[in-house]
C-alpha positions in Angstrom: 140.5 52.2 128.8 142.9 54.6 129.7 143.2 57.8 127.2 146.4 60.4 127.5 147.0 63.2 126.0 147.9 63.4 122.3 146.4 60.0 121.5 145.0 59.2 118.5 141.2 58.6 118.5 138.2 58.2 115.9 135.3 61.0 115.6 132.2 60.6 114.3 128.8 58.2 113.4 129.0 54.9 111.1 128.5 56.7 108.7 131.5 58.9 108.2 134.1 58.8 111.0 137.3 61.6 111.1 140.7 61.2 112.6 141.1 63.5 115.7 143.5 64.1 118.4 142.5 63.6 122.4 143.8 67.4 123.5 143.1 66.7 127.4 140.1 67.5 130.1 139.1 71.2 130.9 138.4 71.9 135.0 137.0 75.0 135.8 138.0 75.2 139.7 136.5 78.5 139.9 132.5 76.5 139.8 131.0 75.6 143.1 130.8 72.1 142.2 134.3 72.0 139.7 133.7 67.8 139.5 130.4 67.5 138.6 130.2 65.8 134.8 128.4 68.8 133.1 131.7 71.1 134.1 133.8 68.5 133.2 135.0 69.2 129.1 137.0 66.4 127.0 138.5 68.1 124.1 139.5 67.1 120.8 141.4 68.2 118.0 139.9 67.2 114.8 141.1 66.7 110.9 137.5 68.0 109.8 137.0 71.6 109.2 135.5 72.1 113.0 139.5 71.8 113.9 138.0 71.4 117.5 135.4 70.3 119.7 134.3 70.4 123.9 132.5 67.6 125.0 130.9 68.1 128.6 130.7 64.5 130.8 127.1 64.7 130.7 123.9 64.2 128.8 124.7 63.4 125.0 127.8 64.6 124.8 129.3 62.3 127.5 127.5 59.3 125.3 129.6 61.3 122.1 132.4 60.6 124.2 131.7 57.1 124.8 131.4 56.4 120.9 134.5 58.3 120.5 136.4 55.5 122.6 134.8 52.4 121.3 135.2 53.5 118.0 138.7 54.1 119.0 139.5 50.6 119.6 140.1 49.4 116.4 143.4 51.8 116.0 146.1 49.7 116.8 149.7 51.3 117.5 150.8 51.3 114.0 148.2 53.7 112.6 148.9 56.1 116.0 152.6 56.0 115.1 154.1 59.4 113.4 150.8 60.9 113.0 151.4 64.3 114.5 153.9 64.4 111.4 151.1 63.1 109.2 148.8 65.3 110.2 148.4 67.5 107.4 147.4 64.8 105.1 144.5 64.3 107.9 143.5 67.5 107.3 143.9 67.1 103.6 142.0 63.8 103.6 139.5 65.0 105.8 138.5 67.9 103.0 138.3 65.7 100.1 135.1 65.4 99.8 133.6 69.0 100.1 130.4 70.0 100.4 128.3 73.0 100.1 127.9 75.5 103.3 125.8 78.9 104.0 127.1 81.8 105.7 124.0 84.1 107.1 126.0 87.5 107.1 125.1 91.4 107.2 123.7 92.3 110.1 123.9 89.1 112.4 122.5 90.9 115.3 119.1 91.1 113.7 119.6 87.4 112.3 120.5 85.5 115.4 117.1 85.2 116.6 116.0 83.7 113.1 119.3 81.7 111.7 120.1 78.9 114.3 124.0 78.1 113.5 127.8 79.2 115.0 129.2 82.4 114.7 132.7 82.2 113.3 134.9 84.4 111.3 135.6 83.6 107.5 138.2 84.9 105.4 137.0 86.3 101.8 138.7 86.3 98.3 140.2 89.4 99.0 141.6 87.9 102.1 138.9 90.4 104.4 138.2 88.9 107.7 135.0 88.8 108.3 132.0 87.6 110.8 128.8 85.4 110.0 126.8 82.6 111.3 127.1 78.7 109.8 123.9 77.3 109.5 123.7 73.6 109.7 124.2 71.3 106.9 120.1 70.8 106.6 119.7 74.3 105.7 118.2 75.0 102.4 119.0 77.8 100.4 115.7 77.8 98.0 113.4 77.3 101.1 115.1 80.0 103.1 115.2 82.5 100.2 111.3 82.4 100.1 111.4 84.8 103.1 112.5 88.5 104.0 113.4 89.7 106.9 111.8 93.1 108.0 112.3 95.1 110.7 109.6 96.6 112.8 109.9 100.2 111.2 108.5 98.7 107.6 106.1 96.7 109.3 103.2 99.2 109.7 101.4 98.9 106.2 101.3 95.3 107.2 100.0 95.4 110.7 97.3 98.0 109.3 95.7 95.3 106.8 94.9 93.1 109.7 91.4 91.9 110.0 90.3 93.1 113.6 90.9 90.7 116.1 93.8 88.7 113.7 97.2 88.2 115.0 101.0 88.9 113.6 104.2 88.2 115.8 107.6 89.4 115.7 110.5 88.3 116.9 111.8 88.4 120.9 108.5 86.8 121.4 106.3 90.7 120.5 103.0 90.1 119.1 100.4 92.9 117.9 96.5 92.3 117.7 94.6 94.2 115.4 91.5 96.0 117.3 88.8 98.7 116.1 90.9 102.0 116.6 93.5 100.6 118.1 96.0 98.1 118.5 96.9 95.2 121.5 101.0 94.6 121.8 101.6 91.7 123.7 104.9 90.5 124.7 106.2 87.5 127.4 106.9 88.3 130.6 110.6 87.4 131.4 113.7 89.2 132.2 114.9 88.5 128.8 112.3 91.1 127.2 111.7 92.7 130.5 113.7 96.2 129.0 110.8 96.3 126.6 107.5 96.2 128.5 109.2 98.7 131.1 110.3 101.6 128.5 109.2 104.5 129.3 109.5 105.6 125.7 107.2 102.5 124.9 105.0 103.0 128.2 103.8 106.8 126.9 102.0 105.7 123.9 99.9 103.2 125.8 96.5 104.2 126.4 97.5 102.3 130.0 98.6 105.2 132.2 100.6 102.3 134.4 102.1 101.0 131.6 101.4 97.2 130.6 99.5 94.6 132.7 100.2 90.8 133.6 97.8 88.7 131.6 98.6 84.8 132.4 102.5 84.7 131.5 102.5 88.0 129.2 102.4 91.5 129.5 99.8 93.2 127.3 98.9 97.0 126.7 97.0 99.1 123.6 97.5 102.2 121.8 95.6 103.9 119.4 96.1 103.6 115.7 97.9 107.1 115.3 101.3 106.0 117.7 101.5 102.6 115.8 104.6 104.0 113.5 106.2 105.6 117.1 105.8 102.4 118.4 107.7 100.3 115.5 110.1 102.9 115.6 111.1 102.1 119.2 110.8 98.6 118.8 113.3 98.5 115.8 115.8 101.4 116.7 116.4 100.2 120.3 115.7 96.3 120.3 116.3 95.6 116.9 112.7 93.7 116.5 112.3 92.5 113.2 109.7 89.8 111.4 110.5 87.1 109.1 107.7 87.7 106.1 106.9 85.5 102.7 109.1 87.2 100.1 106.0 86.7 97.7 103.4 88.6 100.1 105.6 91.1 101.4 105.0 94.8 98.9 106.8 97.8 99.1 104.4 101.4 99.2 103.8 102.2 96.0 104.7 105.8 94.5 103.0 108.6 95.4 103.3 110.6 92.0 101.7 108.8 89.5 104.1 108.8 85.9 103.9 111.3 83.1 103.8 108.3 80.8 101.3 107.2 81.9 98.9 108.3 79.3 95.6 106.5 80.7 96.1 107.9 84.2 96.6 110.9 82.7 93.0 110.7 80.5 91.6 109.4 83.1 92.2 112.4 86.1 91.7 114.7 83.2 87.9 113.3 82.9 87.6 113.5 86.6 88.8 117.0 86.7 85.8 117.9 84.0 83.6 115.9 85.7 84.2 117.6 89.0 83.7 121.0 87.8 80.1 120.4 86.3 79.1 118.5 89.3 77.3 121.4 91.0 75.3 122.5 87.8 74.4 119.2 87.6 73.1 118.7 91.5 71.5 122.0 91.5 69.3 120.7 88.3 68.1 117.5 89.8 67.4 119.4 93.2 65.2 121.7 90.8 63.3 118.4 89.2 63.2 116.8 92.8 61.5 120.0 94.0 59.0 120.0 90.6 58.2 116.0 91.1 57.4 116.7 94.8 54.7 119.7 93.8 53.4 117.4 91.6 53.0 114.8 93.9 51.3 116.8 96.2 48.9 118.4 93.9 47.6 114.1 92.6 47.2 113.8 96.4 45.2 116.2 97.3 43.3 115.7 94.0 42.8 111.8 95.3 41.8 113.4 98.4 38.8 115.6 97.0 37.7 113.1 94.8 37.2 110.4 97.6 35.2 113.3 99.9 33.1 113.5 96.6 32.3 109.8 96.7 31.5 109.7 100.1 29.0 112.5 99.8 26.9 111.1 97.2 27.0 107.5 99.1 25.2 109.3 102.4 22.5 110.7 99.2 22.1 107.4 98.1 21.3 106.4 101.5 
């Protein structure tokens, strides 16, 4: 079936199909192999809020393709004629039924690696252009806000409560293991993450003069436990590392200062303070009774002692 430019076609499943517009096929001549089906794009204008759509020749998409046509059969010339003019009512039509969307925004370098979705730009109330990802329809809000994302900076009280030899990983494919003293950073070899495991910056807190060695399909170093901030810091300021954490288990340092208000603090470091100061007096005295019970002690003994040479004496009489 033959399809030209500008006809009318049917998008979509059984369950919902949209109204679009067959816009033409996209050639790169510039590729080695320009004709092969995976450089070969079908586009389509479409009523739904996606406006358009690429469809390579190949894999899923060219079987997208195929449902687009035999779906397509059942528009017969009436429905294609004047639609361009009716297009707008498409469009109108085609939002009727709305439905509820997320937009991850803020800092959506941080979030690509966590929020799978397109980036696009959305206009706000106040008519501000601005940039965020879509997240598929499946994503959920209440599950989603369960977690916080942190980046490697805050992360330090949290690597420090490890249990030594447990586990925590980061994003970019970074993982720390907790050791006595020290720590294990592990992170995949590929040229993807290659500009971490060969930062210099990164390399001179290692304990590893040469930096970090192959292990399997991972590169994998240790420092000790004082460079463990200087090593988030790197890993958050220049590659933008970051965890995705339960909201629930995830604390914040508490304050250093405890309140004024806090009247049974207060009592309470006032009693230590007292109880400080007659601590001496008090260990000087039970040195003094240690020192008594021990002259004591020795005094029974050799008092045992005597009386057991007396026994002995009069037993050889006896005899």
């Amino acid at each position: 079936m033959e399809k030209k430019t500008g006809m009318i076609l049917t998008q979509g499943d059984e369950a919902k199909s949209i109204t679009a517009i067959f816009m033409g096929v996209s050639i790169n001549k510039k590729l080695d192999n320009p004709y092969a089906p995976s450089a070969v794009k079908f586009s389509f204008a479409l009523s739904d809020g996606r406006r358009m759509v690429s469809l390579p020749a190949s894999g899923e998409t060219a079987q997208q393709v195929e449902r687009v046509l035999s779906r397509s059969f059942q528009l017969n010339e009436e429905a294609q004629a004047n639609f361009i003019e009716k297009w707008d009512q498409a469009i109108s039509n085609s939002s009727a039924d709305r439905e509820t969307r997320y937009i991850i925004t803020g800092n959506i370098l941080q979030a690509t690696p966590i929020y799978k979705g397109k980036l696009i730009s959305y206009t706000t109330a106040d008519d501000k252009v601005k940039k965020g990802i879509l997240v598929p329809p499946t994503w959920s809000f209440k599950e989603n806000a369960r977690h916080v994302v942190v980046p490697a900076s805050q992360l330090g009280k949290v690597l420090r409560g490890l249990s030594v030899g447990q586990s925590f990983s980061m994003i970019k494919k970074v993982s720390f293991m907790r050791q006595r003293g020290r720590f294990n950073i592990i992170i995949k070899q590929h040229k993807t993450y290659q500009m971490i495991y060969t930062d210099w910056d990164l390399i001179n807190l290692m304990e590893q003069s040469d930096g970090f060695q192959k292990v399997s399909d991972k590169m994998k170093a240790s420092f000790v436990d004082e460079n463990l901030d200087k090593v988030l810091d790197i890993l958050s300021e220049k590659y933008s590392i970051n965890a995705q954490l339960d909201r629930e288990k995830y604390d914040f340092e508490p304050p250093e200062e405890v309140p004024k208000d806090d009247n049974i603090t207060a009592e309470a470091l006032k009693l230590f303070d007292q109880d400080k100061k007659g601590f001496d007096k008090r260990l000087s005295a039970q040195a003094k009774r240690q020192k008594a019970n021990d002259k004591k002690a020795k005094g029974n003994l050799k008092l045992a002692r005597m009386r057991a040479k007396a026994i002995l004496i009069l037993q050889a009489q006896v005899l």
